[in-house]
C-alpha positions in Angstrom: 5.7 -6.0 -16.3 3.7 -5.6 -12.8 6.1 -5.2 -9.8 4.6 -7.4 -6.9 7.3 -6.8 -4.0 6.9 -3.3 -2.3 9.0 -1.8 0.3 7.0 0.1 3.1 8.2 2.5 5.2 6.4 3.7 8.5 5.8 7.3 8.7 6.6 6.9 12.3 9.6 5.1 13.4 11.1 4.6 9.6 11.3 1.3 10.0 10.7 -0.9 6.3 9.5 -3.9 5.6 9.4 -5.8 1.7 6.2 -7.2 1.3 4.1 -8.9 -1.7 1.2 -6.7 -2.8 -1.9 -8.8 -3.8 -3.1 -8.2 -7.3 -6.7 -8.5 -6.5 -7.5 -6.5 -3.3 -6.6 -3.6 -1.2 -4.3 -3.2 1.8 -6.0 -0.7 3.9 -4.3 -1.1 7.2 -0.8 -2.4 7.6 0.8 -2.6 11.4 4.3 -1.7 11.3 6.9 -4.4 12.9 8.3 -2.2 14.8 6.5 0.4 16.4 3.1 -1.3 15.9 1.2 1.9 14.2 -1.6 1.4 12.0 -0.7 3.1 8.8 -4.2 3.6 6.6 -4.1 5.6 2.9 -3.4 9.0 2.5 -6.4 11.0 1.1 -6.8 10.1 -2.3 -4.8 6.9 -2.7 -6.3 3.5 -2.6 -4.2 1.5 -0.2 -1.1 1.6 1.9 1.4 0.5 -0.9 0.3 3.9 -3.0 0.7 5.8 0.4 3.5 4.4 1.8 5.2 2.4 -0.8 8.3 2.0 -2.9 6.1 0.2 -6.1 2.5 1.3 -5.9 -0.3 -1.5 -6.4 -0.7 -3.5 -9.5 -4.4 -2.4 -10.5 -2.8 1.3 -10.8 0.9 0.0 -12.3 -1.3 -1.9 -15.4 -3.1 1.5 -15.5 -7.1 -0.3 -14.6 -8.1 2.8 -12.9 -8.5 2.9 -9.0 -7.4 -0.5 -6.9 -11.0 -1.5 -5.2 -12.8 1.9 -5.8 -13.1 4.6 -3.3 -12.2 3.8 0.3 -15.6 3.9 2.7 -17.4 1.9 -0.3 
């Protein structure tokens, strides 16, 4: 069964926040709440959950590959 909640953590300040992931797109940027960074993918994953994530993102948890293909397409 696909997890949809996903707990981010900033790379920054720490601070997490529980979020739903959509199933069918990508979360390239995400603002944290309390610092106000930007955080973007890590080289090589598709979107913020898989970087910065507790559950990464439901195209890769049902095993369909890549989330919305390479980032910069």
């Amino acid at each position: 069964m696909v997890q949809m909640q996903s707990t981010i953590s900033c790379s920054d300040c720490h601070h997490q926040a529980t979020l739903t992931m959509p199933i069918d797109a990508c979360v390239y940027l995400y603002d944290c709440q309390a610092c106000g960074r930007t955080l973007k993918p890590k080289q090589g994953d598709c979107c913020v959950f898989c970087s910065y994530g507790s559950t990464i993102c439901p195209p890769l948890q049902e095993e369909r590959g890549i989330c919305c293909g390479p980032i910069g397409n």
